[in-house]
C-alpha positions, 0 to 999 in steps of 0.5 A: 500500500501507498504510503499518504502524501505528507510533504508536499515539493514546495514544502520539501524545498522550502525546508532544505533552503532550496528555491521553489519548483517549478510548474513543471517541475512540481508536475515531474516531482509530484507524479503518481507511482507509475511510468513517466517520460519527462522530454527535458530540453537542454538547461531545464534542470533535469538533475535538479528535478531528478534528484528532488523527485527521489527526496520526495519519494523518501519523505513521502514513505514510498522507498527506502534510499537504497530501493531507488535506482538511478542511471546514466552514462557517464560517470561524471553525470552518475556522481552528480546525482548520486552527491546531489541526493545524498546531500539532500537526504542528509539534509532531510534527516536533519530538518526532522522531515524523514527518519530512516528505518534502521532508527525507527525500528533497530534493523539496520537498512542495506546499504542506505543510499539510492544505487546510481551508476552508469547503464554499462557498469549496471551491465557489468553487475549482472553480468558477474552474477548470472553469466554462468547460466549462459556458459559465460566466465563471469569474471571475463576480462573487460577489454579497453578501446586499445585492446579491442582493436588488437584482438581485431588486428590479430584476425584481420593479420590471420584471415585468408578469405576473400576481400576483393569488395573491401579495398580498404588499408588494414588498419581501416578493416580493423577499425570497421570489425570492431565498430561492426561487432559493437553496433551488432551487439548493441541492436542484439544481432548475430553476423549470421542475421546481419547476413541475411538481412544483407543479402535479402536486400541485394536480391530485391533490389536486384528484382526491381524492374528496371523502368522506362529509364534508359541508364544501364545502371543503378542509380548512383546512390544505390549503386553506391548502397551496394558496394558498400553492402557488398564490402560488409558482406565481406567483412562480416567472417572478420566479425565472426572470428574476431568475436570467437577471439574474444570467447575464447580467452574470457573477454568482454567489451562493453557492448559485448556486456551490454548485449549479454545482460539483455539476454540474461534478462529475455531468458531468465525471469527470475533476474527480472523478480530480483532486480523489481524485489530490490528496486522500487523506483527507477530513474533513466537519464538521457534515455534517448541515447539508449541502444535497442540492447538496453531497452530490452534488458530494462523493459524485462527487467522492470516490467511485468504483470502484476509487479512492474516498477514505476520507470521515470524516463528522461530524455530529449530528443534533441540531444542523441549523440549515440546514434553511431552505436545503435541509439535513437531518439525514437526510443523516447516515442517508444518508451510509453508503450513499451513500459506500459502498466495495468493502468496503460501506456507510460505518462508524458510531461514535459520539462523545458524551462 
């Protein structure tokens, strides 16, 4: 049951010496246990009003600190608001409005504070603690940036197969293996679906009557599709054994870890009932840079019949910068059905002042 709503986000912040919200912000703040997509503009003080939804939640009885989970991108970013709730709930003690549980009946309280991390490192967690279940070293290394292209150089050097639609130096082919494997892992596809999808597309283009025109080719863009399909075509065997590489001597790279915590949570719902048995509130910052990867793990994570917790998503369309590894702002459009409740599609406010 709802704890009743005592404190109010203007009186929270009146009492910690803070300015008043917002309209808008009042609205984010204050809304019901269900999901929400807050579509925050650049400089609408979406941290502030992140962390301010927390302090609420606590003050109001809804959560425990340590039954809130917040996450983001950067470290930087994760700090900030980690600090930022941290002083604000040190605060509230103070003040008199919130006690927590362990000095209200002796029991001393996991951990105490809200867990904020960055979406990999989130990842990385579960991923320690369930990859064995797909015969997965849990404590595989992590490869660096560097030595990701050195296990890619190591295939490329080796391979002996065809390459006559790829006229691109090594070093080139190296940079497109590795940049390949992550996009493929981060939009959780195989190199034998990428294949597929590839070659179903020459065969239909290929299929296209020719018109009334009287060019004997493609037109220029086309053409230029194709040869650019063809190289990947080629490339796509680099991409099987580079990954094979890396399977074989217990490494990972963040989208390799990304990409198994999906899966993990698509085949094993019991993760899912943990993770929603220890979080109560969810906080996703930048949500439109989130890849098709992390949609997955988070929708199976957190929603469910009969016992989803309420994800607060935050996004701008905007601001995607990760387009380039599988994220798209059409996340944010998405975002209302795909973490759906009983009581139907995912809120929408906005934040833009």
């Amino acid at each position: 049951m709802l704890a009743s709503v005592q404190h109010s986000a203007q009186s929270i912040a009146r009492a910690l010496g803070n300015p008043d919200p917002t309209a808008a912000q009042l609205a984010v703040i204050e809304a019901p246990m269900r999901p929400l997509l807050v579509v925050a503009g650049a400089g609408s003080g979406k941290t502030e009003t992140m962390a301010s939804r927390v302090v609420w939640l606590v003050a109001n009885g809804y959560v425990e600190p340590d039954q809130v989970l917040g996450l983001t991108f950067t470290r930087k970013a994760a700090t900030e608001l980690a600090e930022r709730i941290a002083r604000r709930l040190r605060r509230l003690r103070h003040v008199g409005i919130w006690t927590p549980a362990h000095e209200q009946d002796g029991a001393e309280v996991l951990g105490g504070t809200p867990t904020v991390s960055t979406y990999h490192s989130y990842a990385g967690r579960l991923v320690r603690e369930h990859a064995l279940r797909l015969g997965v070293e849990p404590e595989s290394r992590l490869l660096s940036e560097a030595a990701a292209w050195q296990f890619a150089a190591e295939v490329v050097e080796r391979h002996d197969g065809p390459m006559d639609d790829v006229p691109y130096a090594a070093s080139t082919v190296i940079s497109a293996v590795v940049d390949l494997a992550g996009e493929m892992a981060e939009h959780l596809l195989a190199p034998g679906d990428l294949a597929m999808l590839i070659d179903h597309f020459e065969a239909m283009v290929s299929g296209l009557p020719k018109g009334d025109s009287k060019a004997r080719d493609l037109p220029r863009v086309v053409a230029e599709t194709m040869k650019a399909l063809k190289a990947r075509r080629q490339v796509l065997p680099l991409v099987d054994a580079y990954l094979q590489l890396k399977r074989s001597r217990d490494a990972l790279d963040f989208s390799d870890q990304m990409a198994l915590a999906a899966t993990l949570a698509q085949r094993f719902p019991d993760i899912g009932a943990m993770e929603r048995q220890r979080f109560r509130a969810v906080l996703l910052d930048e949500f439109q840079d989130t890849s098709e990867a992390q949609l997955v793990l988070l929708r199976h994570l957190f929603v469910a019949v009969g016992e989803p917790v309420p994800v607060t998503a935050v996004g701008d369309p905007n601001q995607s910068i990760y387009g380039w590894r599988g994220a798209s702002a059409t996340t944010l459009t998405r975002f209302p059905r795909e973490f759906a409740d009983a009581g139907g599609d995912a809120h929408v406010l906005p934040l833009s002042t």
